[in-house]
N, C-alpha and C positions, 0 to 999 in steps of 0.2 A: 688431184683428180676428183670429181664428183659424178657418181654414177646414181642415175636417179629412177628410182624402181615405182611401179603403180603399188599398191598395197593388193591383197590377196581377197577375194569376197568370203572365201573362207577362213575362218580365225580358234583361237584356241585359247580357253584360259586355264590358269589355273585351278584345284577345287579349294584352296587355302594361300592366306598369307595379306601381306598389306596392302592396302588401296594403294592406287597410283597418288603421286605426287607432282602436277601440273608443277612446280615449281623447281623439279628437279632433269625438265624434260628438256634437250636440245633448243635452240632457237626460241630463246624469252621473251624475243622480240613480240613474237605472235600470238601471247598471252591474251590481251584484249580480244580478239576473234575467235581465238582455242572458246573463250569462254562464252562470248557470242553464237557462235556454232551449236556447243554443245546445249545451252539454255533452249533455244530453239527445236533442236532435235529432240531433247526429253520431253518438252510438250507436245509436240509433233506423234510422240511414238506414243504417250499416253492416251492418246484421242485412237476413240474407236475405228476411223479410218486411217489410222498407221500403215498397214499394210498397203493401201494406196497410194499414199501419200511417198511411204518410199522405194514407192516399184517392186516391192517382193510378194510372191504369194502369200494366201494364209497360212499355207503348212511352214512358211517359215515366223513364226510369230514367237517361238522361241528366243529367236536370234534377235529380233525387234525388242523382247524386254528386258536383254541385255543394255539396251541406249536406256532403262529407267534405275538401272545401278552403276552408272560409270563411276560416281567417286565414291562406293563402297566394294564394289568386286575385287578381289585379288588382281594385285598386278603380274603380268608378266613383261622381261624383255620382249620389245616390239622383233626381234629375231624371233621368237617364238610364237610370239601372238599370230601373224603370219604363216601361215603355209601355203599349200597348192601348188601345183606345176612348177613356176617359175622359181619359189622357194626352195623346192625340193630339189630342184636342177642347179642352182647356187650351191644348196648342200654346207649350211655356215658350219653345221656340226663335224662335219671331218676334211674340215680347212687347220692346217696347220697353224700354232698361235701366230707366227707372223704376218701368213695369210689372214687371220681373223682381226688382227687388228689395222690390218689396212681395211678390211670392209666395213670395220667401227669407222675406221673414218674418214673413207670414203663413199660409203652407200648413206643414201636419202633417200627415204621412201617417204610420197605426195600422197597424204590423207584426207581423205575428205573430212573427217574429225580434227584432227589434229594440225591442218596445213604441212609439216615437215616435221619427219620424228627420225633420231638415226637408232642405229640396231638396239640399240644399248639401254634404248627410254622405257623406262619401265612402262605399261600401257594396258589397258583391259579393252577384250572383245566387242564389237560394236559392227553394227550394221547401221550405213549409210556409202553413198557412191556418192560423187562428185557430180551425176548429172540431174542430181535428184534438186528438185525446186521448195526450200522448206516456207512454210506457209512464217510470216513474217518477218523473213531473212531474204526470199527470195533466191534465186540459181544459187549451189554452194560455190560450185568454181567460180562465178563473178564477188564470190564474198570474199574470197581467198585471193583474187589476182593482184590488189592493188597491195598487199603486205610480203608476196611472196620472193619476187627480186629485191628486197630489201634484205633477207637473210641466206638464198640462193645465189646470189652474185659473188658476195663476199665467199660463200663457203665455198666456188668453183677456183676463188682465185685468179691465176695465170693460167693455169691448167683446161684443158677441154673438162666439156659437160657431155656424159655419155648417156645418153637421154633415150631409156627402156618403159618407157611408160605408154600407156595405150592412151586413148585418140580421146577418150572424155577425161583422164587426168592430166595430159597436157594442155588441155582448154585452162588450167588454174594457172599456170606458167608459159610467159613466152621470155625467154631470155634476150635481152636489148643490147645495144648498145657492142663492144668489144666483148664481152663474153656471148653475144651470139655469132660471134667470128669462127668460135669456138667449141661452137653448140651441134654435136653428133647427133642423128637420129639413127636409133640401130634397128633395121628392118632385115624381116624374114619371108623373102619373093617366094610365092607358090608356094608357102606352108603353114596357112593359117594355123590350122591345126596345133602345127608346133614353134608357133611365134615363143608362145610363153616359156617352152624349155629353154628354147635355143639363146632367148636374149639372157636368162638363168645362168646359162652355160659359158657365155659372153663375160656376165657380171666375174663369176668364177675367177675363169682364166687371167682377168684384170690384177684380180687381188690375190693370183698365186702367184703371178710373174712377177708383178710388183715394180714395174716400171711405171714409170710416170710421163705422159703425156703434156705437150703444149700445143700441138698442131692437129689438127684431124687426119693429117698424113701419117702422121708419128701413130697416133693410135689405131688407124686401117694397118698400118705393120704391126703392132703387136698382136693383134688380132688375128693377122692373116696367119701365124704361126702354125693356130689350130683350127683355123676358116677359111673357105674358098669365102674370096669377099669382095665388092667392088664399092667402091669410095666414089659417091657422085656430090659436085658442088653444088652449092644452092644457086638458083637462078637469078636471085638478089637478093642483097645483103638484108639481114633481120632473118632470113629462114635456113633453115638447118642444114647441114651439111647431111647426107643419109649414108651412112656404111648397111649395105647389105650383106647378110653373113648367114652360113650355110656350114651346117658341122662337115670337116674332110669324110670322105667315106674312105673306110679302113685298104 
């Protein structure tokens, strides 16, 4: 199974310890772009209009001169680097080790840095979105789509893709071909608000239950366990199957 998470705009590092090491991170394939991205973004954030450039106010310019120490800041697991709503509603810290190692590897989280990192990648703090346009790279998600079915396909497997990502990080992946046969889009009708828990809470219950999926029917059941949920098919093939899911009320 492959459950594919947005990354969190909030992040967290360490205050000590080793730089990350690009060559020990998930998915090698994506090397060449990791490195393309990242070149771009550091000069990008160096230039006095950084904060334009990648859509955040000035009071976040903090966070902006984290992109000019990525490969010296301490690393952390990308579980950790991560927080906010949907993190904290997954809750990897008091998942039991079985449960934790299905979400090593099963959860993918789609970077706008990184194109695809799984829990376990060691990674430092960084500010940048996927809809941000970097000045000689151009859109990120257009820099990311043509590499990204190439290491997203194989990791889905046979198995459905449970696809938690919001509407600018899916712009970086469309999944084709038979794994979009496959390919769930998990939505939360009338609650914006708590889109981000609820899909969190989604991710969860996957990797406590610990069954594995090959049909989008098979996964609207396991789902429906702890969800009022209704499983609609796509109109045509290439588009995603939508499970809508809504915590039972007690």
């Amino acid at each position: 199974m492959l459950i594919v998470l947005p990354p969190s705009e909030s992040k967290s590092n360490r205050r000590r310890g080793r730089p990350a090491d690009p060559a020990t991170w998930s998915f090698p394939e994506l090397a060449t772009t990791r490195e393309r991205v990242a070149a771009h973004l550091t000069r990008a954030s160096a230039s006095p209009t950084a904060a334009t450039v990648l859509g955040v106010s000035p009071g976040l310019a903090d966070e902006v001169a984290r992109n000019l120490t990525l490969g010296t800041a301490p690393a952390t697991p990308a579980a950790d680097v991560y927080t906010g709503v949907l993190y904290d509603a997954l809750g990897l810290a008091t998942l039991d080790p079985a449960a934790r190692r299905r979400a090593n590897r099963w959860v993918v989280v789609v970077s706008a840095l990184h194109g695809a990192v799984r829990l376990g990648d060691r990674i430092t703090a960084y500010r940048l979105s996927m809809d941000v346009n970097l000045p000689g790279l151009g859109p990120v998600a257009a820099a990311w789509r043509p590499v990204l079915d190439e290491v997203l396909a194989p990791a889905a497997g046979r198995e459905v893709v449970v696809d938690c990502r919001s509407s600018t990080y899916a712009a970086a992946w469309t999944p084709v071909g038979d794994v979009a046969d496959r390919w769930v889009q998990v939505r939360v009708p009338g609650a914006s608000h708590m889109a981000k828990h609820t899909r969190g809470l989604v991710a969860r219950h996957l990797c406590v239950v610990g069954q594995r999926a090959r049909t989008p029917e098979k996964l609207a059941a396991i789902v429906a366990e702890e969800f009022d949920v209704t499983l609609t098919p796509p109109a045509r093939r290439g588009r995603p199957w939508v499970l809508d899911a809504l915590p039972r009320q007690p």
